[in-house]
C-alpha positions in Angstrom: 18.3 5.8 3.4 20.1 7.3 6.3 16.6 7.3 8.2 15.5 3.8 7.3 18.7 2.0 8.3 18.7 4.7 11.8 15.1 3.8 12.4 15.8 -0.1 11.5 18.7 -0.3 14.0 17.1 1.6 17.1 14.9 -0.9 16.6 16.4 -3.7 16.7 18.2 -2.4 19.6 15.6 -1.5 21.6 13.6 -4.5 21.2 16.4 -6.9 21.6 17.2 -5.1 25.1 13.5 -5.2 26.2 13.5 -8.8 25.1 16.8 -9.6 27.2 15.9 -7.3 30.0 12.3 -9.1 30.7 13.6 -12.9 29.6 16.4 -12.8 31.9 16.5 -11.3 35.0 18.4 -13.7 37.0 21.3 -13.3 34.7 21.3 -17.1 33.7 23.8 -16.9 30.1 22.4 -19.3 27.4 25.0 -20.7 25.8 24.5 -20.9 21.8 26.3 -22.5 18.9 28.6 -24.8 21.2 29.5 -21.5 23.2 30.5 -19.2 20.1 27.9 -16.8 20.7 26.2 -16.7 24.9 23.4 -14.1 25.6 24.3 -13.0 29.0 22.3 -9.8 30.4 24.6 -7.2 31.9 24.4 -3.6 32.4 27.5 -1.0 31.5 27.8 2.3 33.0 31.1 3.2 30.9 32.1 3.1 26.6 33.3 0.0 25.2 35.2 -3.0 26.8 33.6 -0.9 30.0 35.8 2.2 30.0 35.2 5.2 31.9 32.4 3.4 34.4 32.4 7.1 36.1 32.1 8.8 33.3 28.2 7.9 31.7 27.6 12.0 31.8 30.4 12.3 29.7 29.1 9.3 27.0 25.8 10.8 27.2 26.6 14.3 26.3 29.1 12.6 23.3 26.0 10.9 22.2 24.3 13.9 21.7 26.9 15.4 20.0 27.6 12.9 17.4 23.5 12.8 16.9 23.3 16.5 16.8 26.3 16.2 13.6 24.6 13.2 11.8 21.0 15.5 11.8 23.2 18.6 10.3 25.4 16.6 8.3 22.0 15.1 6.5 21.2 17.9 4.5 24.3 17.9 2.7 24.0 14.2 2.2 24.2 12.3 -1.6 26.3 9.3 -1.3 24.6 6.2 -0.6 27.7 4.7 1.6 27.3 7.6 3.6 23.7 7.4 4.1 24.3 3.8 5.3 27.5 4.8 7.5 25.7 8.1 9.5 22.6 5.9 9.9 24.3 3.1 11.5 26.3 5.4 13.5 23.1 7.4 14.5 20.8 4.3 14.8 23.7 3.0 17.4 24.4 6.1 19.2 20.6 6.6 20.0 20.0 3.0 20.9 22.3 3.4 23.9 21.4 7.1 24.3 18.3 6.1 25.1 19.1 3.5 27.7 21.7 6.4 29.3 18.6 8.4 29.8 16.1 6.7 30.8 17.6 2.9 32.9 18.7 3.1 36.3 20.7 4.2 38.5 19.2 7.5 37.0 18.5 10.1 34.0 21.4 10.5 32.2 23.5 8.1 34.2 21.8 5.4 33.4 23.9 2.1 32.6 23.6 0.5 28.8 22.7 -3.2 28.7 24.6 -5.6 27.0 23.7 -9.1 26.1 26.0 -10.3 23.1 29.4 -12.2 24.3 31.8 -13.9 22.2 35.0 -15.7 23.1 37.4 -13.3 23.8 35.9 -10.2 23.9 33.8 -8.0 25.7 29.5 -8.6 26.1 28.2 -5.8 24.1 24.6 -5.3 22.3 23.1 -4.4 18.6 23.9 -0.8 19.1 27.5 -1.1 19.8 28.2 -3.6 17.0 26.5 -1.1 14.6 28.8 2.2 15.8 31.6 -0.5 14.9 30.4 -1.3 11.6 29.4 2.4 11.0 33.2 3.2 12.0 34.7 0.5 8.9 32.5 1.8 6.6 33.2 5.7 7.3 36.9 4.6 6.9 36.8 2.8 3.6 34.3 5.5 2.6 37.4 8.1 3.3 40.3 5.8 2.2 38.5 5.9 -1.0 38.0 10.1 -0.9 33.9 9.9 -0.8 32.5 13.3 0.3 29.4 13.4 2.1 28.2 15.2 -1.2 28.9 11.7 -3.4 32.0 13.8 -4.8 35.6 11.9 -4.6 38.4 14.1 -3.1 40.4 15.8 -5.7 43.6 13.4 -6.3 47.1 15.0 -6.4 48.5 15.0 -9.9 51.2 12.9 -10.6 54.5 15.2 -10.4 57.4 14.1 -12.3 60.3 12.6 -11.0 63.6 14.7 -12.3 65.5 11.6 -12.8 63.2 9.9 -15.3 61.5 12.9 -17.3 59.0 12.1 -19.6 59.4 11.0 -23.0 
């Protein structure tokens, strides 16, 4: 599972970025749905809300790191949620990996494109909006004391409260 929905994602990235890169190179937005959602082609050297614009070695390396952990962390791997979670997550991280490696201004400096605005917020692209989805589902996954195994965390037993002892 955690293959399918990485493979699934990187691709949808990939193609989606090669779709906005070659559609629309003089940066014309389209404006969609009375302007809830514009396309608008634009290129980010730094993380999200375009932090860190210096810093694309730094991101890069990151990226590795967290792909490097997901490809260990597999073995171990027998919940489903979690399957879902790490491949989202690794699916994302690649999908912009790949565009710090290999887009201008250079091998691993090169800047991410982004093509998904919305009111309000930052433009950002398929592989960023699946890192974010990845990190809600991680958290309800731990809220809920999943293991990566499909185990739940041990609960603490309930310990009596001197005033009220138990009848």
């Amino acid at each position: 599972m955690l293959v399918a929905v990485a493979v699934f994602v990187l691709a949808a990235d990939v193609v989606s970025k090669a779709v906005v890169v070659a559609q629309m190179p003089d940066h014309r937005p389209i404006r969609l749905l009375g302007g809830l959602l514009t396309i608008t082609y634009t290129r980010n050297g730094g993380a999200a809300f375009s932090i860190g614009t210096s810093l694309t070695i730094v991101f890069t390396a990151i990226a590795v790191g967290v792909i490097v952990y997901i490809v260990r962390a597999a073995r171990n791997l027998r919940s489903l949620g979690w399957a879902v979670a790490l491949g989202l997550l690794l699916g994302g991280a690649t999908g912009n990996l790949l565009d710090r490696v290999f887009r201008a201004p250079g091998p691993f400096q090169g800047h991410v494109v982004d093509w998904i605005e919305l009111p309000h917020w930052p433009v950002f692209n398929l592989a960023d909006s699946s890192i974010v989805c990845a990190a809600v589902l991680v958290v309800l996954l731990a809220l809920r004391g999943t293991r990566l195994d499909g185990t739940r965390a041990l609960q603490k037993p309930d310990i009596p409260d001197p005033k009220y002892p138990s009848q």
